[in-house]
Every structure is written in structure tokens, then in C-alpha cells.
N, CA, C, O and CB atoms as a CASP TS submission, in Angstrom:
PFRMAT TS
TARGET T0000
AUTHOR 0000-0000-0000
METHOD Language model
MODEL 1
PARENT N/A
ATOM      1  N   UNK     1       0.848  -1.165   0.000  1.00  0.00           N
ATOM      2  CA  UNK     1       0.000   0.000   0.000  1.00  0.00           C
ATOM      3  C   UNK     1       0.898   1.234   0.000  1.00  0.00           C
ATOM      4  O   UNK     1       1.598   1.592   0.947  1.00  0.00           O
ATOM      5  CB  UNK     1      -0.967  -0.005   1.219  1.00  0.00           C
ATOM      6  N   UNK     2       0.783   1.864  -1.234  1.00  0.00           N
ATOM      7  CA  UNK     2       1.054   3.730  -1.005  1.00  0.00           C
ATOM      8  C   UNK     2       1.202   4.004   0.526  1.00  0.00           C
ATOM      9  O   UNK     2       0.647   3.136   1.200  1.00  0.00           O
ATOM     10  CB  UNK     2      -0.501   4.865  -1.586  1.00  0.00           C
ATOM     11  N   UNK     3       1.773   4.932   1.198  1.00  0.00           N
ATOM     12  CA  UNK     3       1.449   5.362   2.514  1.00  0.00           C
ATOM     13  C   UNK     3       1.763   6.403   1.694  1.00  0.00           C
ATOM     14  O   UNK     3       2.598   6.631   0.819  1.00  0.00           O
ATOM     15  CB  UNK     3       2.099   4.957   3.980  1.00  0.00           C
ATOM     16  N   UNK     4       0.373   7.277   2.506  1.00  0.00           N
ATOM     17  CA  UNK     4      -0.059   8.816   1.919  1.00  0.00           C
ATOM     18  C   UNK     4       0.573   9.683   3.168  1.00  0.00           C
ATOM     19  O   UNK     4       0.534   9.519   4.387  1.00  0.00           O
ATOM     20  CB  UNK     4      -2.065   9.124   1.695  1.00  0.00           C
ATOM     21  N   UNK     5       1.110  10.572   2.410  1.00  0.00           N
ATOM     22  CA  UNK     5       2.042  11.798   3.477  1.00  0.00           C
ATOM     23  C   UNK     5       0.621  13.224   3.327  1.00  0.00           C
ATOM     24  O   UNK     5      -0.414  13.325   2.669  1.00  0.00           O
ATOM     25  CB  UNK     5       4.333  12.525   2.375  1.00  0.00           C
ATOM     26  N   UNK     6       1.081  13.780   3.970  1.00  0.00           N
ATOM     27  CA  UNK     6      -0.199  15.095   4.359  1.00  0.00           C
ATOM     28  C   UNK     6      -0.796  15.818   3.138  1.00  0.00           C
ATOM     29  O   UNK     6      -2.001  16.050   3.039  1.00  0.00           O
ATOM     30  CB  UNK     6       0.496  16.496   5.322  1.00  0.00           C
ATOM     31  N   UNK     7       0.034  16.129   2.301  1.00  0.00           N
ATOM     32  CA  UNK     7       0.027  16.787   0.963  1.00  0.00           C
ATOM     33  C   UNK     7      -1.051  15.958  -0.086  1.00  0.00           C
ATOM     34  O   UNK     7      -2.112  16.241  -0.643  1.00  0.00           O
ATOM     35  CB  UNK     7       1.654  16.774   0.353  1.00  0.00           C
ATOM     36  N   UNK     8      -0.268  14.930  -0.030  1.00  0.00           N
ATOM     37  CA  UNK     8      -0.974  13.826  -1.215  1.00  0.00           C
ATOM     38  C   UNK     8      -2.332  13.296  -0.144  1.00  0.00           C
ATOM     39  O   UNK     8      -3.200  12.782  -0.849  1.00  0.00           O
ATOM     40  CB  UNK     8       0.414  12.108  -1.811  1.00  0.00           C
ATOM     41  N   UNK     9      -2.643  13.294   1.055  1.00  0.00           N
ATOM     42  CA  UNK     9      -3.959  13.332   1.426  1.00  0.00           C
ATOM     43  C   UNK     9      -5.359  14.567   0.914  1.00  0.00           C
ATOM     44  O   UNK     9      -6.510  14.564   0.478  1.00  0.00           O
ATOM     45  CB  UNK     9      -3.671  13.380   2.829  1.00  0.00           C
ATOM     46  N   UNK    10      -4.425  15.370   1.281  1.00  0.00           N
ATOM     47  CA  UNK    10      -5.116  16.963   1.463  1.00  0.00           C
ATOM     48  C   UNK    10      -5.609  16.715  -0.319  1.00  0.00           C
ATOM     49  O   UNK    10      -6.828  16.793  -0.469  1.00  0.00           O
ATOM     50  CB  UNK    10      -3.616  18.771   1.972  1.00  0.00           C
ATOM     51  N   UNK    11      -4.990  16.500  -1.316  1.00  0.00           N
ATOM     52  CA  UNK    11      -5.017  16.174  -2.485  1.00  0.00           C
ATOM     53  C   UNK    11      -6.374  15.592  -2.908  1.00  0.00           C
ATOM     54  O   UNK    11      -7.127  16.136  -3.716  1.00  0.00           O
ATOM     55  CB  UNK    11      -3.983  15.385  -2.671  1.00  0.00           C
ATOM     56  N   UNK    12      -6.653  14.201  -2.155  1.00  0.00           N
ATOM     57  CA  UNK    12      -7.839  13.815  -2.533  1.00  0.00           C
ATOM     58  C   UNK    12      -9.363  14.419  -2.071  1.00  0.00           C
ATOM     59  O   UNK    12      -9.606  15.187  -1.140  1.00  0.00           O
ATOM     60  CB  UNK    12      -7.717  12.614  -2.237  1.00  0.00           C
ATOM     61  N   UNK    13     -10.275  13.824  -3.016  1.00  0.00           N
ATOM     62  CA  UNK    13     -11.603  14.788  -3.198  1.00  0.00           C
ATOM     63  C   UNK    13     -12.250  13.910  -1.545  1.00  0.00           C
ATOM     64  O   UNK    13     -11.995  12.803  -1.071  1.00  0.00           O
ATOM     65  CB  UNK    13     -12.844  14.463  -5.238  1.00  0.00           C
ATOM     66  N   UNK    14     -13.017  14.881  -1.141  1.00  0.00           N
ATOM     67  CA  UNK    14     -13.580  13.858   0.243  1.00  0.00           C
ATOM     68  C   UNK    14     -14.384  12.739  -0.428  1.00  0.00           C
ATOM     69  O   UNK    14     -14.358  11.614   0.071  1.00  0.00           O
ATOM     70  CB  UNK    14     -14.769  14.750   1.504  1.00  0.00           C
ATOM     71  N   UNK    15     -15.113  12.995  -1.561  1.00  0.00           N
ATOM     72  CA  UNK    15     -15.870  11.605  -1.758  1.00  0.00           C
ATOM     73  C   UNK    15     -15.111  10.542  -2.369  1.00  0.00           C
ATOM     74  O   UNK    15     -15.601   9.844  -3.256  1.00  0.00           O
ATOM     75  CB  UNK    15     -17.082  11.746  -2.623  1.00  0.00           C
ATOM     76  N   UNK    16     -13.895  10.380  -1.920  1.00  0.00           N
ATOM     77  CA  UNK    16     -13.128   9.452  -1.642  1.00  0.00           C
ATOM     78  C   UNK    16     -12.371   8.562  -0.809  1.00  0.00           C
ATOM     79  O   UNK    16     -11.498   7.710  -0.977  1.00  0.00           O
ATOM     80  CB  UNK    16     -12.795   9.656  -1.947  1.00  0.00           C
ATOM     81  N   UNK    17     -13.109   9.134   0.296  1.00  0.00           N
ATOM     82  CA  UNK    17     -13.265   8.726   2.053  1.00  0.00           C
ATOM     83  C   UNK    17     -14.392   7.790   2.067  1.00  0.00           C
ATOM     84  O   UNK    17     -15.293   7.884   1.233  1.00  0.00           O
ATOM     85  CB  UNK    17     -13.700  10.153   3.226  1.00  0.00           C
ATOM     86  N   UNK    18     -14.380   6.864   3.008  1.00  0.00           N
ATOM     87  CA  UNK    18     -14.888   5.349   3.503  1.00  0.00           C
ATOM     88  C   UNK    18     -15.957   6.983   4.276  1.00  0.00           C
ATOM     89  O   UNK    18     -16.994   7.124   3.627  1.00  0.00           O
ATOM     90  CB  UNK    18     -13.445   3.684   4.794  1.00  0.00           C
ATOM     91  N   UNK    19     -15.797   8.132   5.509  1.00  0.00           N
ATOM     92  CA  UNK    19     -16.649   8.700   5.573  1.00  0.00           C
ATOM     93  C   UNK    19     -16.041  10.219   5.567  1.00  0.00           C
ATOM     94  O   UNK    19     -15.632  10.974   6.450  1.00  0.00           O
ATOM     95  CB  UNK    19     -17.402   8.180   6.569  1.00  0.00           C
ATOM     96  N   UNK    20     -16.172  10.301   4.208  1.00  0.00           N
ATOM     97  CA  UNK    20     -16.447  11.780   3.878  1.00  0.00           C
ATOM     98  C   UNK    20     -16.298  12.868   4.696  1.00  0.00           C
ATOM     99  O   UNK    20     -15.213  13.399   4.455  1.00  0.00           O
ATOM    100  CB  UNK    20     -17.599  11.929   3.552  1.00  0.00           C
ATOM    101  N   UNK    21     -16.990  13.512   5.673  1.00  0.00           N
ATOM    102  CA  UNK    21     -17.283  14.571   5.953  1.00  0.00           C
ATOM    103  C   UNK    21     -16.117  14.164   7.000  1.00  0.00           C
ATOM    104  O   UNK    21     -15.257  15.044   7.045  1.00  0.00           O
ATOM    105  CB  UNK    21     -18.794  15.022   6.197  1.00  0.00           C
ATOM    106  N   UNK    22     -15.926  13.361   7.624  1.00  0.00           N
ATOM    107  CA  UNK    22     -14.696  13.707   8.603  1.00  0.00           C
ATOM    108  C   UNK    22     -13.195  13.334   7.608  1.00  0.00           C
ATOM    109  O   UNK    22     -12.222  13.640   8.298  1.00  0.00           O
ATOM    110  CB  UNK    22     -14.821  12.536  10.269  1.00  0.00           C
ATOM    111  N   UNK    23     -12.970  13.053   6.913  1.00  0.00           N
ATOM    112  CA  UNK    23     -11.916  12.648   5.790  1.00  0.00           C
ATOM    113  C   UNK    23     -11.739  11.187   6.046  1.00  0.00           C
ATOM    114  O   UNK    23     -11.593  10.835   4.875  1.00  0.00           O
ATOM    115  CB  UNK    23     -10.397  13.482   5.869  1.00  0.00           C
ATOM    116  N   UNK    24     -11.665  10.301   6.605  1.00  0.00           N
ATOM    117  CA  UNK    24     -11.552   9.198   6.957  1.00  0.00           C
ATOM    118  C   UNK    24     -11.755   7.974   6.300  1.00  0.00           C
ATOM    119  O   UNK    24     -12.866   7.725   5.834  1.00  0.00           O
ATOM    120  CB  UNK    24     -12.051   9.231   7.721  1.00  0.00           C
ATOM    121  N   UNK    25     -10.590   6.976   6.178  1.00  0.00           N
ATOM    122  CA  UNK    25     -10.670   5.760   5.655  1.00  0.00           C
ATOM    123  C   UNK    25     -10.541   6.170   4.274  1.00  0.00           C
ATOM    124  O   UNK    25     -11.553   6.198   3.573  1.00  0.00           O
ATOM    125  CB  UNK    25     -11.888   4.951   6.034  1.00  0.00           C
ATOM    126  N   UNK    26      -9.118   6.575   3.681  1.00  0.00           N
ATOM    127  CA  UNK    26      -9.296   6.794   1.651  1.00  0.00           C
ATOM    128  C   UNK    26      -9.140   5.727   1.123  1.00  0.00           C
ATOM    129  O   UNK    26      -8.377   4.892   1.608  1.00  0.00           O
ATOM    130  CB  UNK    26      -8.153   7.735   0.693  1.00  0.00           C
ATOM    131  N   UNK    27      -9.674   5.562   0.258  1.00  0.00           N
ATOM    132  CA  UNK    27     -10.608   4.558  -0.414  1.00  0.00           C
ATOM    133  C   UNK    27      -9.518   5.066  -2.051  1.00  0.00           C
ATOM    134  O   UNK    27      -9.722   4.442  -3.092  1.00  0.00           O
ATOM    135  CB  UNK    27     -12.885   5.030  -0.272  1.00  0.00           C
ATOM    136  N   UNK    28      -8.873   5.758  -2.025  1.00  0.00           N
ATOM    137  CA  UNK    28      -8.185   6.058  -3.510  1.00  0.00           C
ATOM    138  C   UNK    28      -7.672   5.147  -4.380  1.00  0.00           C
ATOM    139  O   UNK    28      -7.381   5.566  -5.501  1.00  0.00           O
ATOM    140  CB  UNK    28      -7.132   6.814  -3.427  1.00  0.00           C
ATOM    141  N   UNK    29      -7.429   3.577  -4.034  1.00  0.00           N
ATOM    142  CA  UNK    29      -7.043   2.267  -4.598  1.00  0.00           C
ATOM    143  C   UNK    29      -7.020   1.597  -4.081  1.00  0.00           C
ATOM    144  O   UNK    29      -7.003   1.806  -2.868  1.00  0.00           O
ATOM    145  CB  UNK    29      -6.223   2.009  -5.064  1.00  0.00           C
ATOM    146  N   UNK    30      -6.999   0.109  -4.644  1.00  0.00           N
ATOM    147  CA  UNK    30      -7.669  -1.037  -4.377  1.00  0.00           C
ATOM    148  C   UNK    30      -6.847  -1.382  -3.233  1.00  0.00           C
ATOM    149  O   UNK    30      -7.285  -2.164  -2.389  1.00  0.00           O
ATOM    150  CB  UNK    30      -7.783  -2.075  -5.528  1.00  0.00           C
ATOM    151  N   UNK    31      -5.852  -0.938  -3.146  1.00  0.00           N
ATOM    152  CA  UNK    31      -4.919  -1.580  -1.746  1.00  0.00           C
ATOM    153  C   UNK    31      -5.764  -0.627  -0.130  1.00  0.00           C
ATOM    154  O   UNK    31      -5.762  -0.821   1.086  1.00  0.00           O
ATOM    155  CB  UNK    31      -2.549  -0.894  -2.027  1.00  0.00           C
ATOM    156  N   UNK    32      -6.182   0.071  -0.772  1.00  0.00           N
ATOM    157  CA  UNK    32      -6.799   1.160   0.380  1.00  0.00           C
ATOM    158  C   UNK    32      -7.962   0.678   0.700  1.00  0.00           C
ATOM    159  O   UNK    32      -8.411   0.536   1.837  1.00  0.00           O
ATOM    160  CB  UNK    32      -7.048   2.704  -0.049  1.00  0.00           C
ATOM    161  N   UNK    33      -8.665   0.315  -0.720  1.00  0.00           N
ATOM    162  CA  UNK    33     -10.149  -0.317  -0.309  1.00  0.00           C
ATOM    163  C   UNK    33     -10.120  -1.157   0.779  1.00  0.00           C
ATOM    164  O   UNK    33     -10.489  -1.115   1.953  1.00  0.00           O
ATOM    165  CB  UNK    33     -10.809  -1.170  -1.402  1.00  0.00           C
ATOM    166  N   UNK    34      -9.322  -2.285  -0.292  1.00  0.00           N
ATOM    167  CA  UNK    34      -9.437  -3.669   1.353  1.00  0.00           C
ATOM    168  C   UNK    34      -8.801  -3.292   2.704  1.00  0.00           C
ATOM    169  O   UNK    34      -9.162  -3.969   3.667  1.00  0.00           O
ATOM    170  CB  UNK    34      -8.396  -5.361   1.069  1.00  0.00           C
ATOM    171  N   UNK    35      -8.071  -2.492   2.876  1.00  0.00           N
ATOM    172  CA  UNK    35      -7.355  -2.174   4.078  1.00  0.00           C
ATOM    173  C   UNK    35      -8.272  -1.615   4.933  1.00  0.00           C
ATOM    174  O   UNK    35      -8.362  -1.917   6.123  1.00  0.00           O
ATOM    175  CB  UNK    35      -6.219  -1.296   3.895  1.00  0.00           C
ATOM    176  N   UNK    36      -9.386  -0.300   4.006  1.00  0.00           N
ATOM    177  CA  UNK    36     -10.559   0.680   4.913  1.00  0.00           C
ATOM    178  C   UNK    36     -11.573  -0.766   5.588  1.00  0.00           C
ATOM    179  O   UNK    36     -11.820  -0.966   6.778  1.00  0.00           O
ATOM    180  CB  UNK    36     -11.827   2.091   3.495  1.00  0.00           C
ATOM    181  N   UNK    37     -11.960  -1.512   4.543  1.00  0.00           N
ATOM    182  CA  UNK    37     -13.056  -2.637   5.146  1.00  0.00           C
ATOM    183  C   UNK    37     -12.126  -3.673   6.598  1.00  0.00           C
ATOM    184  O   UNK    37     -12.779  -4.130   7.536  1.00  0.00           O
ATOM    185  CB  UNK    37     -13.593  -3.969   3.432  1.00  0.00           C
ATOM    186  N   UNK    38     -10.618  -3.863   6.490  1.00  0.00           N
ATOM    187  CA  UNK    38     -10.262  -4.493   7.802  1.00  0.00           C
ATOM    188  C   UNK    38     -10.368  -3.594   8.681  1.00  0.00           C
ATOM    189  O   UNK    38     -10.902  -3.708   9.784  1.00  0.00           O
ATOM    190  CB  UNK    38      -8.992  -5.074   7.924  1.00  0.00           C
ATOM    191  N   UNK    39      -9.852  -2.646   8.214  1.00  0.00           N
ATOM    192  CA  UNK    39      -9.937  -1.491   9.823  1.00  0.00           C
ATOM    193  C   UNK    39     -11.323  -0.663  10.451  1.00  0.00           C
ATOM    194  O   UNK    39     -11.455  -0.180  11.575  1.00  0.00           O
ATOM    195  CB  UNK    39      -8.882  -0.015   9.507  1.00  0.00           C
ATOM    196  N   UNK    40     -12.111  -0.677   9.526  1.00  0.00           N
ATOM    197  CA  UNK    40     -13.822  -0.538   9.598  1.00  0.00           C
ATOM    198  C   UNK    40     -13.824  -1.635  10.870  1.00  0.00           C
ATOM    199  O   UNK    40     -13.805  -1.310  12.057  1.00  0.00           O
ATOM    200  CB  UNK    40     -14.942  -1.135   7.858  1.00  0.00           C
ATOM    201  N   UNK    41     -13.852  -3.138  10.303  1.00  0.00           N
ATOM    202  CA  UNK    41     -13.934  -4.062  11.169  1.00  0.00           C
ATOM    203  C   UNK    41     -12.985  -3.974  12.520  1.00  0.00           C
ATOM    204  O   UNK    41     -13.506  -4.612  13.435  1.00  0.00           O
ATOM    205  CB  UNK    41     -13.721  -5.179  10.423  1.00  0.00           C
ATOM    206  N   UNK    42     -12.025  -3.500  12.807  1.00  0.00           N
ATOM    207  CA  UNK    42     -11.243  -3.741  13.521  1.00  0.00           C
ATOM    208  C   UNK    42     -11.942  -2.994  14.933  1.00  0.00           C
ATOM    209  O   UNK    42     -12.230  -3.348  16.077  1.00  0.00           O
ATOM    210  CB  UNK    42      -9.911  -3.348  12.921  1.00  0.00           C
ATOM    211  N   UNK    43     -12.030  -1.615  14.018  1.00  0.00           N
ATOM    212  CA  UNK    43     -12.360  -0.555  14.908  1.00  0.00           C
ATOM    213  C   UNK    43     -14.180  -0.849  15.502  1.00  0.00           C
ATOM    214  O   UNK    43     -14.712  -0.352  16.495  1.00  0.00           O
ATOM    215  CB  UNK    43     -12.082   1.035  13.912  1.00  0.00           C
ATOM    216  N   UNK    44     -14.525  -1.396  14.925  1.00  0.00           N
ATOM    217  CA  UNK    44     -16.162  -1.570  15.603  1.00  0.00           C
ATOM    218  C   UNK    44     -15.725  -2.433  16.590  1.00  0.00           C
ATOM    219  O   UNK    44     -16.267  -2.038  17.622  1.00  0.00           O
ATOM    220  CB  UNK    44     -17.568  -2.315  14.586  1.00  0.00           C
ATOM    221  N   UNK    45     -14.914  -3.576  16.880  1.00  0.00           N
ATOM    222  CA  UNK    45     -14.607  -4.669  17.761  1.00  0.00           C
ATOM    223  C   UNK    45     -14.400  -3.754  18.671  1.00  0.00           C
ATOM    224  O   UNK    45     -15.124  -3.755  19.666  1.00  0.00           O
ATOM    225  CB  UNK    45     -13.495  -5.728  17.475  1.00  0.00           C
ATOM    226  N   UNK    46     -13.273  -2.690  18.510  1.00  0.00           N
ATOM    227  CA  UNK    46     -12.476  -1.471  19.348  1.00  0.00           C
ATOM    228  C   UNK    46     -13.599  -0.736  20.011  1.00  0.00           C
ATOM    229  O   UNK    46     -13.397  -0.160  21.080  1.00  0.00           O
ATOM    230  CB  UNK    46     -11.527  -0.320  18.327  1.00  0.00           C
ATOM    231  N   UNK    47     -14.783  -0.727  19.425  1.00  0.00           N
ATOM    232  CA  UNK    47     -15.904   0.143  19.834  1.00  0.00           C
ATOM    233  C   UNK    47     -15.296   1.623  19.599  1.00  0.00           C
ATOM    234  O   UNK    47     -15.591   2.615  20.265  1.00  0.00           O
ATOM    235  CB  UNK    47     -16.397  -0.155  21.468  1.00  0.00           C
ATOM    236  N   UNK    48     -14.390   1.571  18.520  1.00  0.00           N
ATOM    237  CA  UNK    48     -14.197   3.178  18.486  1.00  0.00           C
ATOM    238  C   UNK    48     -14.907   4.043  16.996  1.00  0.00           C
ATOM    239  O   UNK    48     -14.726   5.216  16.668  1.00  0.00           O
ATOM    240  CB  UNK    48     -12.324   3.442  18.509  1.00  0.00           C
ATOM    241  N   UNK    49     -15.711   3.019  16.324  1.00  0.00           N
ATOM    242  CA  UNK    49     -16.611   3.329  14.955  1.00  0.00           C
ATOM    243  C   UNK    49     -18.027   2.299  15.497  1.00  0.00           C
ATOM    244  O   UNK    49     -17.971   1.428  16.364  1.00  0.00           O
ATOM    245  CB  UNK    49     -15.633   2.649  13.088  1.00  0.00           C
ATOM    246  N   UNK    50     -19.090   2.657  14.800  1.00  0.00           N
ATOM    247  CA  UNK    50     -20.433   2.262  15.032  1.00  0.00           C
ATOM    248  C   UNK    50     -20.386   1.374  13.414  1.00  0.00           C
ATOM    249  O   UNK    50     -19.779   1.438  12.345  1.00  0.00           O
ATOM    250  CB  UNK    50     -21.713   3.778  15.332  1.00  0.00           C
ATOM    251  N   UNK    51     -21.675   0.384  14.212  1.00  0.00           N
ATOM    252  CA  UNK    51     -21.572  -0.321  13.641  1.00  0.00           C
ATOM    253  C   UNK    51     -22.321  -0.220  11.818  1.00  0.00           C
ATOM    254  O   UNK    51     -22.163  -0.988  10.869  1.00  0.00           O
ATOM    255  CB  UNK    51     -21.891  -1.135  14.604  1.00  0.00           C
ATOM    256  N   UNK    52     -22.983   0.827  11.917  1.00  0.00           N
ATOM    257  CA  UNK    52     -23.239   1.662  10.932  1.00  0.00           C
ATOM    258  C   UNK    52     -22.400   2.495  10.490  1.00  0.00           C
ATOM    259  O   UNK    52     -22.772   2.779   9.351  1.00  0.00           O
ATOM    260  CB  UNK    52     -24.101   2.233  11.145  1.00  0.00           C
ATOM    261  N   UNK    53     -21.494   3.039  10.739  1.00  0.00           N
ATOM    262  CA  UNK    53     -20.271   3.685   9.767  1.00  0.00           C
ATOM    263  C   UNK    53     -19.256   2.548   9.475  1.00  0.00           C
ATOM    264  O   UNK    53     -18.362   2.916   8.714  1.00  0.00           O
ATOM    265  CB  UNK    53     -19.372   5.033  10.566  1.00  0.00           C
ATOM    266  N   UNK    54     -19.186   1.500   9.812  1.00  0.00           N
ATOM    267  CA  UNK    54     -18.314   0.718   9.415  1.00  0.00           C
ATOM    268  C   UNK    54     -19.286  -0.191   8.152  1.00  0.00           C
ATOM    269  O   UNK    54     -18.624  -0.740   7.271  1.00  0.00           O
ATOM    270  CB  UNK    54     -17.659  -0.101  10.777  1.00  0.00           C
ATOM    271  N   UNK    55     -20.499  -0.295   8.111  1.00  0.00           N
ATOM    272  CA  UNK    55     -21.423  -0.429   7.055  1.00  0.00           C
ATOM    273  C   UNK    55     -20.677   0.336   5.829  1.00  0.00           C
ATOM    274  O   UNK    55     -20.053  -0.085   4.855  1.00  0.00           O
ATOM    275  CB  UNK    55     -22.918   0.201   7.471  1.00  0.00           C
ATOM    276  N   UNK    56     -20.993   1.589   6.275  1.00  0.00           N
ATOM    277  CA  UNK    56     -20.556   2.849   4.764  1.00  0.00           C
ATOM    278  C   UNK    56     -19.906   2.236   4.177  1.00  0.00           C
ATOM    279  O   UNK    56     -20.122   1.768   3.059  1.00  0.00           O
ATOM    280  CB  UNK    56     -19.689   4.319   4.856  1.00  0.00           C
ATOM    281  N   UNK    57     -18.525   2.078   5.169  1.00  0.00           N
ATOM    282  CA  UNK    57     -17.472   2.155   4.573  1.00  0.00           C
ATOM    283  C   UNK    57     -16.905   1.027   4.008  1.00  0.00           C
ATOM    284  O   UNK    57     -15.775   0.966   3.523  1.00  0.00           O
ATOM    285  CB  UNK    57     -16.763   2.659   5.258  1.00  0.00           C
ATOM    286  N   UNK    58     -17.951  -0.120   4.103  1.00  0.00           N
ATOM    287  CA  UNK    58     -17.849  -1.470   3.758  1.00  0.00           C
ATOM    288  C   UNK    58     -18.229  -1.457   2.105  1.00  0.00           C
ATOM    289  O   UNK    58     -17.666  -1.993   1.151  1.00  0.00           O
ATOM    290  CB  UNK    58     -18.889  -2.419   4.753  1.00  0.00           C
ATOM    291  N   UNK    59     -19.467  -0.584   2.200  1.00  0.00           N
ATOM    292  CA  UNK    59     -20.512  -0.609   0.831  1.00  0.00           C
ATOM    293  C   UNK    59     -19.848   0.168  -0.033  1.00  0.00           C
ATOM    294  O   UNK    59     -19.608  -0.259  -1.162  1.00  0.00           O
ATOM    295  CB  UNK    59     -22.098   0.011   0.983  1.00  0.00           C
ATOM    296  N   UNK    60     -19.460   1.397   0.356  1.00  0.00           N
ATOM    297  CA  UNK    60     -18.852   2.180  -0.621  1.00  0.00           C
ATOM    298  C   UNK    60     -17.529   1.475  -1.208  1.00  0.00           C
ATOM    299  O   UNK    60     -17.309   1.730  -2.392  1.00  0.00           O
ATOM    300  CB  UNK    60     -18.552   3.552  -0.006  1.00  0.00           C
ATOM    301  N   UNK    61     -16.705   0.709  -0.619  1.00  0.00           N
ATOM    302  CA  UNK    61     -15.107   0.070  -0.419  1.00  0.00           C
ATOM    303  C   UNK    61     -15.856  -1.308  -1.522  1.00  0.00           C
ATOM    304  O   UNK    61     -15.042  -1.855  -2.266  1.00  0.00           O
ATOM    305  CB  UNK    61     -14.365  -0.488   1.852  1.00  0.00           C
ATOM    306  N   UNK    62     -16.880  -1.656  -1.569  1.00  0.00           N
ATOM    307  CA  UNK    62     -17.063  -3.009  -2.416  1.00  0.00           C
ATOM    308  C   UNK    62     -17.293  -2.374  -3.351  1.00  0.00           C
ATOM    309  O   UNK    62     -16.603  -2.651  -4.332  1.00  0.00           O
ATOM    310  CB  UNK    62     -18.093  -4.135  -2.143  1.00  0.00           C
ATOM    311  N   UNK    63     -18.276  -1.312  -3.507  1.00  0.00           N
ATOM    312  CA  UNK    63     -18.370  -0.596  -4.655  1.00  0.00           C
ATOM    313  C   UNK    63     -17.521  -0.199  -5.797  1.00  0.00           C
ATOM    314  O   UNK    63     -17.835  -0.473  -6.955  1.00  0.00           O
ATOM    315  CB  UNK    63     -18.672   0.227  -4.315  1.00  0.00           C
ATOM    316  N   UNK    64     -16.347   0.504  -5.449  1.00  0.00           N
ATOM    317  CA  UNK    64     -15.536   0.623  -5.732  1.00  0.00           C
ATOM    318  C   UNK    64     -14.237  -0.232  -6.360  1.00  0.00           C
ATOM    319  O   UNK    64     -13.367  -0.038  -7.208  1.00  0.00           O
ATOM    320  CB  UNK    64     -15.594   1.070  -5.059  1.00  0.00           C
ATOM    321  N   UNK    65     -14.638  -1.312  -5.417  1.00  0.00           N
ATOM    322  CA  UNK    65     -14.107  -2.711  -5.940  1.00  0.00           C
ATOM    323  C   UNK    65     -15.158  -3.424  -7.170  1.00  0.00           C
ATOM    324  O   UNK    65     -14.836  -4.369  -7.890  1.00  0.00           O
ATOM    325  CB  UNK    65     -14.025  -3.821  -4.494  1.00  0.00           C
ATOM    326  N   UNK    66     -15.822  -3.060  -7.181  1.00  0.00           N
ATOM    327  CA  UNK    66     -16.582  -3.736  -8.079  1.00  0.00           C
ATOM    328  C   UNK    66     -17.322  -4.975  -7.608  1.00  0.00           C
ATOM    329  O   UNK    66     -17.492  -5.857  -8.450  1.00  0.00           O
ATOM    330  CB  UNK    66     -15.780  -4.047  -9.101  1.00  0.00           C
ATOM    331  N   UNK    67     -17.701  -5.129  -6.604  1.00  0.00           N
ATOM    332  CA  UNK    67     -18.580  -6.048  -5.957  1.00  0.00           C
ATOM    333  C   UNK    67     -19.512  -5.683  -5.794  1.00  0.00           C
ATOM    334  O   UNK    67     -20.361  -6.382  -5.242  1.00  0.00           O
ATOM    335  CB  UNK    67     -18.350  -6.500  -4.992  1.00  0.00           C
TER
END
């Protein structure tokens, strides 16, 4: 996976975030996709995302994948 430095974040459009309005989880390639859907999952176990934003970011991340 790319690791994105501040610049090349700030770069992408928000509707390219797992959730948007806070910038979170980029979704910009396929290595990002599957990575946003483990850590979606990770973090609901963590109880630190609901179990409905880890939905989003599941649907939008398959989407994108083409599933």
C-alpha cells in the first residue's frame, strides 16, 4: 500500500473517504479499499466506529471494488 504523506492526502476529493465529511478511511485504490473494510472491522470490535459507519465504509469500499 502507497502510505499517503499530508500533501498527497489533502489532495484527494472527500468523496473518496470510507466517511467523507470527517476525511476518513481513503478509499483512492484497491490496496486502500481492502485495508478501509479491515480497519472498519477492527475498529467496531475497538468500539471506536459504530456499527453503521463501518457499514458505509464497507458498501462504498465493495463498490468501488466492483462487488
Amino acid at each position: 500500500m502507497a502510505k499517503l504523506n499530508a500533501a498527497a492526502r489533502k489532495e484527494i476529493p472527500s468523496s473518496k473517504f470510507g466517511l467523507p465529511k470527517q476525511r476518513k478511511y481513503p478509499l483512492e485504490d484497491r490496496t486502500h479499499q481492502i485495508a478501509a473494510k479491515q480497519r472498519a472491522t477492527q475498529m467496531v470490535k475497538k468500539g471506536k466506529l459504530s456499527a453503521g459507519q463501518a457499514a458505509q465504509i464497507r458498501k462504498k469500499a465493495d463498490r468501488l471494488l466492483g462487488k
